[in-house]
C-alpha positions in Angstrom: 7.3 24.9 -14.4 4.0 26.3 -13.7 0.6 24.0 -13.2 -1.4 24.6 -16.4 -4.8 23.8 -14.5 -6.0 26.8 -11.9 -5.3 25.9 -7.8 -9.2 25.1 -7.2 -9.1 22.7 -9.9 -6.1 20.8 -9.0 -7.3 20.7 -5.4 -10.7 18.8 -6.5 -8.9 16.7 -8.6 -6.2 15.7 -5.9 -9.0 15.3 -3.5 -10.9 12.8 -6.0 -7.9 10.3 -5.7 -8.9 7.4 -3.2 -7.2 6.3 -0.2 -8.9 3.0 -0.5 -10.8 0.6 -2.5 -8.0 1.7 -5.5 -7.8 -1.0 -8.6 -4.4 -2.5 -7.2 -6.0 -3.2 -3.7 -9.3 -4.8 -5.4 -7.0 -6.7 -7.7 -5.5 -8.6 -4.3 -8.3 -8.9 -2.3 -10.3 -10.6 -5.3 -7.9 -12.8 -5.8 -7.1 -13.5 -2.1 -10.7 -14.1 -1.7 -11.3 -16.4 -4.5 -8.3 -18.6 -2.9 -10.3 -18.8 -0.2 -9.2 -16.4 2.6 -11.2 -14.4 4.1 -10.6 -11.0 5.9 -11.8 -7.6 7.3 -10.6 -4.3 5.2 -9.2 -1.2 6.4 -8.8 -2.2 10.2 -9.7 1.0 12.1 -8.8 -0.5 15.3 -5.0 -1.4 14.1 -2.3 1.4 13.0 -2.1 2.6 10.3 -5.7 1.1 9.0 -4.6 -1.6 7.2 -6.0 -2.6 3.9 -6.8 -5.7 4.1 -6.5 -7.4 7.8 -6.2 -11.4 8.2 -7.2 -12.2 11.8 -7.2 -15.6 11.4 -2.9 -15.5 10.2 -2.9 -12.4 12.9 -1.0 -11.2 9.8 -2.1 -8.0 7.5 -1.3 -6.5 4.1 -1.0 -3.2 2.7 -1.2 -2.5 -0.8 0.8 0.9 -1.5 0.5 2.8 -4.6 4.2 4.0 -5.3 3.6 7.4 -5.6 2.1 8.3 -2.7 4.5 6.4 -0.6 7.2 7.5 -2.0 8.6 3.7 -4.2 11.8 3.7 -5.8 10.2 2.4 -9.2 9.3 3.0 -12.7 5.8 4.5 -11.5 7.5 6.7 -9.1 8.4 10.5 -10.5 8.8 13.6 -8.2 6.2 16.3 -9.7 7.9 18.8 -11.3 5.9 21.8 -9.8 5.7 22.3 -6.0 8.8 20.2 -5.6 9.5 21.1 -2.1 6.1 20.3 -1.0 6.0 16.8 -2.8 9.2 15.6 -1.2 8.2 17.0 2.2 4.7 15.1 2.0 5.7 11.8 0.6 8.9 11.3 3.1 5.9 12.1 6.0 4.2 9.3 4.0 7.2 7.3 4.1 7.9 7.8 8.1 4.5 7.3 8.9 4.4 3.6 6.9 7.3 2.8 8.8 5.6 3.8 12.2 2.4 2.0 11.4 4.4 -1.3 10.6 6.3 -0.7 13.8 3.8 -0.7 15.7 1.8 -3.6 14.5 5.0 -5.6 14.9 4.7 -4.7 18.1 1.3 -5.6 18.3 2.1 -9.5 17.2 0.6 -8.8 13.8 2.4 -9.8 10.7 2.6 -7.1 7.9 3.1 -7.4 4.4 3.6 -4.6 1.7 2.0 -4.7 -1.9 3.7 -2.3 -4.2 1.0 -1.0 -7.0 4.5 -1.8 -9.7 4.4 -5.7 -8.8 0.8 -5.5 -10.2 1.3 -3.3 -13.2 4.0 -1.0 -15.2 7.1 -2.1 -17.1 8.6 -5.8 -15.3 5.5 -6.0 -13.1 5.2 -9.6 -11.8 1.7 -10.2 -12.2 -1.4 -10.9 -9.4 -0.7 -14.5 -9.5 2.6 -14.6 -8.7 2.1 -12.0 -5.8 -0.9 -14.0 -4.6 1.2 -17.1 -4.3 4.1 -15.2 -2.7 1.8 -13.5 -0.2 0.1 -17.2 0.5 3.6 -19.0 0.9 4.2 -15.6 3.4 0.6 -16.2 5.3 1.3 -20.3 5.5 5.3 -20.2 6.3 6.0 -20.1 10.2 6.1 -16.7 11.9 9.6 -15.5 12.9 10.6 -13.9 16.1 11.9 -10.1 15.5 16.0 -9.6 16.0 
């Protein structure tokens, strides 16, 4: 299957999606905020630049759109052109996640991942209920890895 817009086209439009600041990760951090939390975003000193980063609960959240990281979910379908590159790129994706989440571990921080399908789609849960699962997560005692 061919792309029906021209390479240059595709490439601006591509380049146009954000990395941060998306509707799913505004969505959370409103609603984290108006609980009463407060937090730095993006934290260029940490792996992986968290989104948003919780010093206080030495604990931070990602919130993952589930294309781009690769999600087994409803929102998730493999392009149909450039196949090969797609899979290559979002398994890189995938192993770098799990390398930044390593290495916070390692680090002492806590990390938590919010899937862009628990906010929206088909059998989404909702922001409240996420809100009150990541709070139960921030307030619940830290566990020891292995």
């Amino acid at each position: 299957m061919t792309d029906i817009v021209p390479p240059a086209v595709r490439s601006r439009m591509m380049a146009g999606i954000r990395g941060s600041h998306t509707r799913p990760e505004l969505a959370v951090r409103h609603e984290l905020h108006r609980r009463g939390y407060r937090y730095r975003l993006h934290g260029r000193d940490l792996p992986g630049r968290p989104d948003i980063v919780l010093p206080r609960w030495q604990a931070v959240i990602f919130v993952h759109g589930c294309f781009w990281h690769g999600h087994d979910c409803a929102l998730f379908r493999l392009p149909g052109t450039r196949t090969g590159f797609w899979q290559d790129k979002i398994a890189r994706n995938r192993e770098r996640d799990a390398d930044h989440l390593a290495a916070l571990t390692a680090l002492g921080w806590r990390t938590a991942v919010v899937w862009e399908c628990a906010l929206r789609g088909r059998g989404a849960l909702g922001l409240t209920p996420v809100a009150d699962a990541l709070e139960a997560w921030l307030h619940a005692p830290p566990t020891m890895p292995g």
